[in-house]
C-alpha positions as CSV (number, residue, x, y, z in Angstrom):
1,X,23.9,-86.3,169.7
2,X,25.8,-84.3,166.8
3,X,27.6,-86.4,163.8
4,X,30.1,-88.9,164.3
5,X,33.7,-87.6,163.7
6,X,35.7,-88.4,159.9
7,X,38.4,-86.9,159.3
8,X,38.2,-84.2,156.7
9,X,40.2,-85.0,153.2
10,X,43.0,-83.3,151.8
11,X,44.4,-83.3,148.7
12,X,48.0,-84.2,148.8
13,X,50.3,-84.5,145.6
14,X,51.4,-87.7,144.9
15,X,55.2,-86.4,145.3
16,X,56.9,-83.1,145.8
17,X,57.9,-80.9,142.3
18,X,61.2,-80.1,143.9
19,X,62.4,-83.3,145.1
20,X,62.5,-84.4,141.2
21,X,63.9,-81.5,140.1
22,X,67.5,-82.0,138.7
23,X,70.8,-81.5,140.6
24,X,68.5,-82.9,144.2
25,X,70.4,-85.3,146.1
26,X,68.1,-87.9,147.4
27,X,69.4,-90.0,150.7
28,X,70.0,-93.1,150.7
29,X,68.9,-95.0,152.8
30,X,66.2,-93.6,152.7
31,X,65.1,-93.5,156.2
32,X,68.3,-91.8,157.2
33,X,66.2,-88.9,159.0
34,X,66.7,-90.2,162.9
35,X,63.7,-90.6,164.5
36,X,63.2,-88.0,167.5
37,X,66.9,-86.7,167.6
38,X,67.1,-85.8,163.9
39,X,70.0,-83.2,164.6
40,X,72.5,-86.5,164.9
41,X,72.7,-86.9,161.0
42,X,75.1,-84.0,161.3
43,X,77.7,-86.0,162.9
44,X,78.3,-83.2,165.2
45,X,79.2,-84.0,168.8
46,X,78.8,-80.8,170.0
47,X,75.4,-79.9,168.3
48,X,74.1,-83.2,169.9
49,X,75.2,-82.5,173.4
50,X,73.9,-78.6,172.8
51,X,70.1,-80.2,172.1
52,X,70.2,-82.9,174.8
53,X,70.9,-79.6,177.3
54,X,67.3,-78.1,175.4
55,X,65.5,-81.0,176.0
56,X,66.5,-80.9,179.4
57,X,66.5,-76.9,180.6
58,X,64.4,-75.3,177.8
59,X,61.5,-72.9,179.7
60,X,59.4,-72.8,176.8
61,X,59.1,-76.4,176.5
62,X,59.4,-76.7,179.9
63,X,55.9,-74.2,179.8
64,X,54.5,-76.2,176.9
65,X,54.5,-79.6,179.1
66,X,52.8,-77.6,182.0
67,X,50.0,-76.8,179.3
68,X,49.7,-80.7,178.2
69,X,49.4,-81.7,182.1
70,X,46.6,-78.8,182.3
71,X,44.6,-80.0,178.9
72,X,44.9,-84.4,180.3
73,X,43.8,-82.7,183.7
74,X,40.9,-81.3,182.1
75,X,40.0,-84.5,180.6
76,X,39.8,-86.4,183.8
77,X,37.4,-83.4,184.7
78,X,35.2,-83.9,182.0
79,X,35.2,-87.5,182.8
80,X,34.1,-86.8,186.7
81,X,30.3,-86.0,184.9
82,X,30.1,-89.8,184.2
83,X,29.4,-90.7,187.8
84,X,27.3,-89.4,190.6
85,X,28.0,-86.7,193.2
86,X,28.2,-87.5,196.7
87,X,27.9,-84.8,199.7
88,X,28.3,-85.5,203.6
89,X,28.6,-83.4,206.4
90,X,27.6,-83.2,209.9
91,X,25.8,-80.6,211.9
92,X,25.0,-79.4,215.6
93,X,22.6,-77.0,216.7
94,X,21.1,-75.7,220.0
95,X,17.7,-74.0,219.0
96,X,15.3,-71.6,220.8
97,X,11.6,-71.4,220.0
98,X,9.6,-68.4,219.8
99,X,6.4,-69.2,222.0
100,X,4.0,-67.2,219.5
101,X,4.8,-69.0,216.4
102,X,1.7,-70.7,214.6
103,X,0.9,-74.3,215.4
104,X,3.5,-74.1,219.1
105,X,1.6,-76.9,221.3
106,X,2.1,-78.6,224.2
107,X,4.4,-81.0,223.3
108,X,6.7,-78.3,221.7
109,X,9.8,-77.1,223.7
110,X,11.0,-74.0,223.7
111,X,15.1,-75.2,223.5
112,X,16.0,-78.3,221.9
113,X,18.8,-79.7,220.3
114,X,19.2,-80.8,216.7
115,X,22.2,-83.2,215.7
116,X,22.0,-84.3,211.9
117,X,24.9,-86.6,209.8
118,X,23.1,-86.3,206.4
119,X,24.4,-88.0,202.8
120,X,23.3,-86.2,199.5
121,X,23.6,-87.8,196.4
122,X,22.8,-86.7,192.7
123,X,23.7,-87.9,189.4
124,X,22.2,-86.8,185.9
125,X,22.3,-90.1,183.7
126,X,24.0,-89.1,179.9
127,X,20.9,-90.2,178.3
128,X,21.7,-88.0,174.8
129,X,25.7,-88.2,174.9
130,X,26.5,-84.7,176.4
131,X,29.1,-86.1,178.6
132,X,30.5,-88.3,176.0
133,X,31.0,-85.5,173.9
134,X,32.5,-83.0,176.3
135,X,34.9,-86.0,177.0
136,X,35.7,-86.5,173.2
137,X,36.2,-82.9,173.2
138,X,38.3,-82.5,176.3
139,X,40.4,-86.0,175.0
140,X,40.5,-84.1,171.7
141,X,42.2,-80.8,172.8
142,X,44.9,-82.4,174.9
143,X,45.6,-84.8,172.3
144,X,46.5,-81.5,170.2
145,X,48.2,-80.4,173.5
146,X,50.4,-83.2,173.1
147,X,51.0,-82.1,169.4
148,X,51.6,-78.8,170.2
149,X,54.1,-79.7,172.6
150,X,55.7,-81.5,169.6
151,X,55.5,-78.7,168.0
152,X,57.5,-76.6,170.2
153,X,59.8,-79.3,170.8
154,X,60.4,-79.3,167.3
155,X,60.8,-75.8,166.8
156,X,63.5,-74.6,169.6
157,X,65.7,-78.1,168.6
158,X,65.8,-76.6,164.9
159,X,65.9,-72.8,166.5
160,X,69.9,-74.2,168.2
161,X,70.3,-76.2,165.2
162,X,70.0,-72.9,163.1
163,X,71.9,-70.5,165.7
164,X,74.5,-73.2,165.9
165,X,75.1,-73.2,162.1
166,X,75.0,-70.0,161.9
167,X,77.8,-69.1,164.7
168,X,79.6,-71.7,162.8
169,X,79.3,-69.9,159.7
170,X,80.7,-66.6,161.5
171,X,83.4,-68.8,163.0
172,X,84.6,-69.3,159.3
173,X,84.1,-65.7,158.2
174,X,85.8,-64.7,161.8
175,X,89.2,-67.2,160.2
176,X,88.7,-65.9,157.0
177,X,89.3,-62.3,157.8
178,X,91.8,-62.8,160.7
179,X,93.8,-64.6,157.4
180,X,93.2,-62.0,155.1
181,X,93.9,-59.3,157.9
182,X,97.8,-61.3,158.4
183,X,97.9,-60.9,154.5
184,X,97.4,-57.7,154.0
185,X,99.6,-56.3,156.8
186,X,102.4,-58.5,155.0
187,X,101.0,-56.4,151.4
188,X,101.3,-52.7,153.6
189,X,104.4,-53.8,154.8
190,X,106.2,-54.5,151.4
191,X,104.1,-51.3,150.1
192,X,106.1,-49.4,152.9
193,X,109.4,-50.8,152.5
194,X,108.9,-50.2,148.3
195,X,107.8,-46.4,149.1
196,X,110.6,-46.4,151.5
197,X,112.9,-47.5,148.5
198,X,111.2,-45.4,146.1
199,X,109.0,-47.8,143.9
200,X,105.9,-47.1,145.7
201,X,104.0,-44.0,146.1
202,X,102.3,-42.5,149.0
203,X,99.2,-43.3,147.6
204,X,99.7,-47.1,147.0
205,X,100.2,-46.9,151.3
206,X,97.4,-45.2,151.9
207,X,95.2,-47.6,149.6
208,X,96.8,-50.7,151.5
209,X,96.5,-49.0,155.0
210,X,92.6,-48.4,154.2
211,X,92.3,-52.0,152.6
212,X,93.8,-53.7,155.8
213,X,91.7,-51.4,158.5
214,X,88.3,-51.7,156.5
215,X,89.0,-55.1,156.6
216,X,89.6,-55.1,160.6
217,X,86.6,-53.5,161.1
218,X,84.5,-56.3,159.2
219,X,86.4,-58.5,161.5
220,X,85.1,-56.8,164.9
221,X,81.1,-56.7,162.8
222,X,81.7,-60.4,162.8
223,X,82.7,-60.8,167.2
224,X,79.4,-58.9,167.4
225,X,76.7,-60.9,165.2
226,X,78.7,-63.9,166.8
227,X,78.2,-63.1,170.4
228,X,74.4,-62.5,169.6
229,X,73.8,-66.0,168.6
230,X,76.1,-67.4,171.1
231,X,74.1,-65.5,173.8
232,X,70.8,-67.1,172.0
233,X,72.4,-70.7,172.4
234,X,72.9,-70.3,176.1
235,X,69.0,-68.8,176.4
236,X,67.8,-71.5,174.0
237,X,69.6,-74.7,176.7
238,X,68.3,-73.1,179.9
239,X,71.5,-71.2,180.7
240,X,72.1,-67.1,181.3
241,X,74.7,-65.9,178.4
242,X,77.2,-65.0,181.4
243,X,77.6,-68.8,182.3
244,X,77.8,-70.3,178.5
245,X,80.7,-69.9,176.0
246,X,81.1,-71.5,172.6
247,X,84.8,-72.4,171.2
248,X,85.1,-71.2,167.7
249,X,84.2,-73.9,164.9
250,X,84.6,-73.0,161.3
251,X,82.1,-74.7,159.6
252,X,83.9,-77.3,157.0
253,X,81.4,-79.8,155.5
254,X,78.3,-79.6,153.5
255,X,75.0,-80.7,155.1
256,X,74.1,-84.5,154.8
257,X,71.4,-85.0,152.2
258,X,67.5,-85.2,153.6
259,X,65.1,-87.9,152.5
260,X,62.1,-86.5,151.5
261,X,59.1,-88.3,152.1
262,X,56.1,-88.8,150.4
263,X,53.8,-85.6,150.8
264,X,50.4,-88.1,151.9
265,X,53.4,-89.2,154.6
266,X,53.3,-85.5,156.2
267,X,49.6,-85.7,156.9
268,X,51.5,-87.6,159.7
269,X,54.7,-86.3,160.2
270,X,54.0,-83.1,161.4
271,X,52.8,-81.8,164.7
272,X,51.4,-78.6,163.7
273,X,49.3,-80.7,161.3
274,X,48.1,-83.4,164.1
275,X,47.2,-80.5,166.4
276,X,45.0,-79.1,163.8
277,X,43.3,-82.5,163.3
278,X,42.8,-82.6,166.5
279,X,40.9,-79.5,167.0
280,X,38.4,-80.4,163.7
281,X,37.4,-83.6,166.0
282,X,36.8,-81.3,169.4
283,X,34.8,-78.9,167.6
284,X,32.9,-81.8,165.6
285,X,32.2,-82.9,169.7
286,X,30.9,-79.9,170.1
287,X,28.3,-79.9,167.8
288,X,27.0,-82.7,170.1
289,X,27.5,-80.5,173.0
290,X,25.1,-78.1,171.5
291,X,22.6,-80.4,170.1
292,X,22.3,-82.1,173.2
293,X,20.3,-78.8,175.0
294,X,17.4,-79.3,173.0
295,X,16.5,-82.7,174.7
296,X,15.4,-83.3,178.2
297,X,17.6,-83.4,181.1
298,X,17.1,-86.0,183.7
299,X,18.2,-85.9,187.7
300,X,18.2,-88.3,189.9
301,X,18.7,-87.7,193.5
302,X,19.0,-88.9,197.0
303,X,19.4,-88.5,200.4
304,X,19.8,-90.2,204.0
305,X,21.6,-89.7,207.6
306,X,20.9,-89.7,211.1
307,X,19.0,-87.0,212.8
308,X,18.3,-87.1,216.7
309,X,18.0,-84.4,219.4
310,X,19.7,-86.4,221.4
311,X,23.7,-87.4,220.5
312,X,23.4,-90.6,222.2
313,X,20.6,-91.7,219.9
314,X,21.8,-90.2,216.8
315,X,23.1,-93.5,215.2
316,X,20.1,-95.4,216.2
317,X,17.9,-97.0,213.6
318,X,15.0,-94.8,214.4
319,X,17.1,-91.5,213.8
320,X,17.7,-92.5,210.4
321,X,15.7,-90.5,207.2
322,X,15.8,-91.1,203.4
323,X,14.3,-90.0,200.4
324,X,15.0,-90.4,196.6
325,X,13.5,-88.4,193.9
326,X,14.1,-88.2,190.3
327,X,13.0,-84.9,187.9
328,X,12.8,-84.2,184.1
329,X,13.2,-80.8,182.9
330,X,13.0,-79.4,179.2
331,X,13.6,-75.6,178.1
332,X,10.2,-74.7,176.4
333,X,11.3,-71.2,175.1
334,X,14.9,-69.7,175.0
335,X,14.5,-67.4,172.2
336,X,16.6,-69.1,169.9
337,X,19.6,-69.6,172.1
338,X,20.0,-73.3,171.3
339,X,19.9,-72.6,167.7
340,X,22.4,-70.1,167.6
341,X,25.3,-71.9,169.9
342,X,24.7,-75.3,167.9
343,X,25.1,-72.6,164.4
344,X,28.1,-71.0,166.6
345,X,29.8,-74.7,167.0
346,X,29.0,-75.8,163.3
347,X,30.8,-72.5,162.2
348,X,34.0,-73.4,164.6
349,X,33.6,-76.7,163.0
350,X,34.0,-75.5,159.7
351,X,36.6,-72.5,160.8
352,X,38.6,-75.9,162.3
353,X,38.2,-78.0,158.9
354,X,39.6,-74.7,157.1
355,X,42.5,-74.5,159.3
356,X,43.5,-78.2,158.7
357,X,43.4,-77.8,155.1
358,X,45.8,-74.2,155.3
359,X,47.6,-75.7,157.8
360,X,48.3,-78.7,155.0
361,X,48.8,-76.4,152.5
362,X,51.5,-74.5,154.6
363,X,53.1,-77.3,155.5
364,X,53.7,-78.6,151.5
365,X,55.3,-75.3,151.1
366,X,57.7,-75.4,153.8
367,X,59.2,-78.9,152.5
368,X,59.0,-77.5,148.9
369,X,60.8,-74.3,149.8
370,X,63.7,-76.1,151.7
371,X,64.1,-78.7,148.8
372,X,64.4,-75.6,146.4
373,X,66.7,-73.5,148.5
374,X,69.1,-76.9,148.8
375,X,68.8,-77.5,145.7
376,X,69.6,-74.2,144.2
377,X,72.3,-73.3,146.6
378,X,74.0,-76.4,146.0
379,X,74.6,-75.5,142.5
380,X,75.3,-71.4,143.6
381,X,77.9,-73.3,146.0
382,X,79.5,-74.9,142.7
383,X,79.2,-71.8,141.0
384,X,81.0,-69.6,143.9
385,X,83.8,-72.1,144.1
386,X,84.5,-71.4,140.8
387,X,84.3,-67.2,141.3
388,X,86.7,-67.9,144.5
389,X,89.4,-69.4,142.1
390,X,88.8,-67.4,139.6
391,X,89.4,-64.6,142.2
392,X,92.2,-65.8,143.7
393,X,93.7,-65.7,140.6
394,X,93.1,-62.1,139.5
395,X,94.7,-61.7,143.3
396,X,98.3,-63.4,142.7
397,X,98.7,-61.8,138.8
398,X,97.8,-58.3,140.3
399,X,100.5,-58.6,143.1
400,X,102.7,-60.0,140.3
401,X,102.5,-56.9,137.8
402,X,102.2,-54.6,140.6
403,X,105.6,-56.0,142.3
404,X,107.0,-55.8,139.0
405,X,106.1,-52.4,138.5
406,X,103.5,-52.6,135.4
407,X,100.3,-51.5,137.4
408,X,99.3,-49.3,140.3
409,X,98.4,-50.7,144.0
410,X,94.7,-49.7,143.2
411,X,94.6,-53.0,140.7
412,X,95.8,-55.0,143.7
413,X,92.9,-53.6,146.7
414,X,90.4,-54.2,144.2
415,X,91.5,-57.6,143.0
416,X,91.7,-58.3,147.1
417,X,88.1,-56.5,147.9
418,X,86.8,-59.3,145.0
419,X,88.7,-62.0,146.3
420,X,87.5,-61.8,150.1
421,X,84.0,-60.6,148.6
422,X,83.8,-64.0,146.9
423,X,85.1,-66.1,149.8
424,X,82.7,-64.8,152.3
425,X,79.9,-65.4,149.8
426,X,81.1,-69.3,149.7
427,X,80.8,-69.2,153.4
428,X,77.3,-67.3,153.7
429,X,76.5,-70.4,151.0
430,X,77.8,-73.0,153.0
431,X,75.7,-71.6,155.8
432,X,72.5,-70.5,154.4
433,X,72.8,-75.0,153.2
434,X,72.8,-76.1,156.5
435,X,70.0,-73.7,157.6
436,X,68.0,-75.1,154.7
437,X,68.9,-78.5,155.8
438,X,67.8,-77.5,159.3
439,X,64.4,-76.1,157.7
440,X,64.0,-78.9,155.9
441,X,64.6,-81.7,158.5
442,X,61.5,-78.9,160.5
443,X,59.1,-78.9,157.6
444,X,59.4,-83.1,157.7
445,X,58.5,-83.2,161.1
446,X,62.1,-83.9,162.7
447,X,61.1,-87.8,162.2
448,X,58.1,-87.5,164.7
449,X,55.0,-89.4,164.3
450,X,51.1,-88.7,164.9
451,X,51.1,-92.2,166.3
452,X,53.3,-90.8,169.6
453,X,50.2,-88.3,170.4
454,X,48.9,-90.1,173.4
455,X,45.2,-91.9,174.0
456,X,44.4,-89.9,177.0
C-alpha cells in the first residue's frame, strides 16, 4: 500500500555565480579535494595528526555512532514482523477440586496433577505491505543515521580545522606584537636618553611609554583568546585542556585553492542533504503504513505440547494436543482515525519534501558564500599588503624627521598605531582565508559521497 518512493526534484543551477566570478582561483587538478581526510591539502603535519586524534577520541561522534547502531538495530526489529512468533514453556501443577462444583462425577478426583509442555505459534502474513513498509521506513531512517553521522563527522573535523587556523592566526598576531613590543622599548629608550640630553620633552616619554604598554596589554588579550581555542582543540580530540598544549605556529601561507564542483554534484556530496532524502523516502513509507489499516488483517495461529497427569506419560503420543486456527478482522467504524493518521503521514511527507528542497537551497548558499569570502579576501589580502608598506613607510620617515628634530613624538605613535593596525589586519586576513577555505571544503561535503551511506 501507499505510492512507490521517487525522489523529489530540485532545481540546481547549472554552475555557481561565484566560482566564475573574476580574481577566483580554480584548482587544478581538479579533484584535488582528498576524499575523506580533506584537511591533508593543507600540507600541515600537525593539523593531520590533530584530526586523526578526533576521529579516534571525539564524544560527540563517538555519541553519533551509538545513534547509527540504535537506528540499524531498529531495522532488524522491523524486520522480526516478516516471520512468525514462537512461544514455549513448561508448567506443573498440583490441583484440588471442590466437590460441589457443577458437572463433579464419579470419575472426577478431588487432587490431581496437571503437567503441560505447550508450543504457541502465530504469525500475521503481510498481505497489504505493512511490514514492507515499516522496513523501508526503519531502512530509511538509519540510512539518514548514517548521513547524519557524516554529518557530524564532518562538522567537528572542520570545527579543529577552524580552531586550528585560528590559534595559528593568534600565534602570528602573538609574534607580531612581541616584535613591535622589542621595538618600541628600543623607540622609549632613545626618547629617554634624547630627554635625558635635552632634545626630547617629557611628553614625547610619556607618549612612547603609553604606546609601548598599550601595546603589551594587546599582547596579554592575545595569550587569552589563544588559550580559549587551544583548550577547544584538546576538548574537540577527546583530551581535558590540562593534559593538551599546542607549540606556537605563526601562520605563513595562504590556503590552497578548492575545486568547486558542479552544484547538481552537491545533491551528492553532502550529508546533511542525503539525510534529508532519506527522511522524504521514510515518511513516503509511511503513507503505506497508514493506508495499510484500512484493509483486513489476517492471523494465523497454532498450538501443540504434551499434557499428562502423570510425568512419566507426559511425552507419550497420546498426551500430545494440537490445534490451528486462522482469523480475519477489519475495523468497521473508528471515527475517522484512519483518515486522519494517513492525512497526518501525507503532511510529514510533504513537511519532509519541503525540508529537502531548504535543505538544498541552504546548502548552494554555503558553497556560494565561501567562494565569495575567498574570493574577496583574496583581493582585501592584496590590497592590505599594499596599506602595510605603505605604513611601514610613513613609520621609518616619521622616526627620521623626529630624530632629526623636524616633528614631535606624537607624528611617530601614530605612524606606529597605523603601522601595527595594518599588520594585524593582514593577519586577521590571512586567517579569516583559511577559515573560508575550511568552510568551503564543509559546504562541499569534505569529499564524502551519498554512495558510502550503507544498504542496511
Amino acid at each position: 500500500m501507499g505510492p512507490n518512493y521517487v525522489r523529489p526534484t530540485v532545481e540546481a543551477p547549472p554552475a555557481y555565480k561565484e566560482a566564475a566570478s573574476p580574481g577566483f582561483t580554480t584548482a587544478q587538478p581538479s579533484d584535488a579535494l582528498a576524499k575523506g581526510k580533506w584537511w591533508e591539502i593543507y600540507n600541515d603535519s600537525e593539523l593531520n595528526s590533530l584530526e586523526e586524534q578526533v576521529t579516534a577520541a571525539n564524544q560527540d561522534l563517538k555519541a553519533a555512532q551509538a545513534q547509527f547502531a540504535q537506528a540499524r538495530a531498529a531495522v532488524q526489529v522491523a524486520r522480526a514482523a516478516y516471520y512468525p512468533t514462537v512461544s514455549g514453556s513448561a508448567s506443573a501443577s498440583r490441583n484440588h477440586q471442590s466437590q460441589n462444583r457443577p458437572l463433579f462425577g464419579v470419575s472426577s478426583t478431588i487432587n490431581y496433577n496437571d503437567f503441560q509442555i505447550p508450543v504457541d505459534a502465530s504469525w500475521e502474513p503481510d498481505v497489504w505491505g505493512r511490514v514492507r513498509r515499516t522496513v523501508e521506513a526503519a531502512r530509511s531512517e538509519a540510512q539518514a543515521s548514517a548521513a547524519d553521522l557524516a554529518g557530524v563527522d564532518l562538522s567537528l573535523h572542520a570545527e579543529l580545522a577552524l580552531d586550528y587556523f585560528e590559534l595559528r592566526g593568534l600565534d602570528s598576531q602573538k609574534q607580531l606584537l612581541d616584535s613591535t613590543v622589542v621595538a618600541y622599548q628600543k623607540a622609549l629608550d632613545l626618547t629617554e636618553s634624547r630627554h635625558q640630553g635635552g632634545i626630547a620633552s617629557a611628553v614625547d616619554v610619556a607618549q612612547a611609554q603609553t604606546q609601548l604598554e598599550t601595546t603589551r596589554a594587546e599582547e596579554q588579550d592575545v595569550d587569552v583568546q589563544r588559550t580559549a581555542f587551544e583548550h577547544a582543540i584538546a576538548v574537540l580530540i577527546g583530551k581535558p585542556p590540562a593534559e593538551f598544549s599546542q607549540m606556537p605556529l605563526p601562520l605563513a601561507t595562504p590556503p590552497p585553492p578548492v575545486p568547486a564542483s558542479l552544484p547538481s554534484q552537491l545533491l551528492e556530496r553532502r550529508p546533511d542533504i542525503a539525510a534529508a532524502e532519506r527522511r522524504v523516502q521514510e515518511a513516503n513509507a509511511q503513507i503505506g503504513v497508514a493506508r495499510s489499516a484500512y484493509y483486513p488483517q489476517f492471523l494465523l495461529t497454532g498450538g501443540g505440547g504434551f499434557e499428562s497427569s502423570r510425568l512419566g506419560t507426559l511425552l507419550q503420543g497420546p498426551a500430545g494436543f494440537w490445534a490451528l486456527a486462522g482469523s480475519a478482522a477489519e475495523l468497521m467504524f473508528d471515527g475517522g482515525q484512519r483518515h486522519g493518521v494517513t492525512a497526518e503521514a501525507r503532511a510529514a511527507y510533504d513537511e519532509s519534501v519541503d525540508n529537502y528542497r531548504q535543505t538544498t537551497l541552504s546548502a548552494f548558499q554555503d558553497v556560494e558564500d565561501n567562494l565569495a569570502a575567498l574570493r574577496v579576501l583574496q583581493g582585501e589580502a592584496q590590497t592590505q599588503d599594499a596599506a602595510v608598506a605603505a605604513a611601514e613607510h610613513s613609520l621609518d620617515l616619521s622616526i627620521s624627521r623626529y630624530k632629526g628634530g623636524v616633528t614631535s613624538y606624537l607624528e611617530v605613535t601614530t605612524a606606529q598605531s597605523a603601522a601595527l593596525s595594518d599588520e594585524r589586519s593582514a593577519v586577521d586576513i590571512l586567517t579569516r582565508r583559511m577559515a573560508a577555505s575550511v568552510l568551503l571544503v564543509k559546504a562541499l561535503g569534505g569529499g564524502w559521497n551519498a554512495s558510502q551511506i550503507p544498504t542496511i
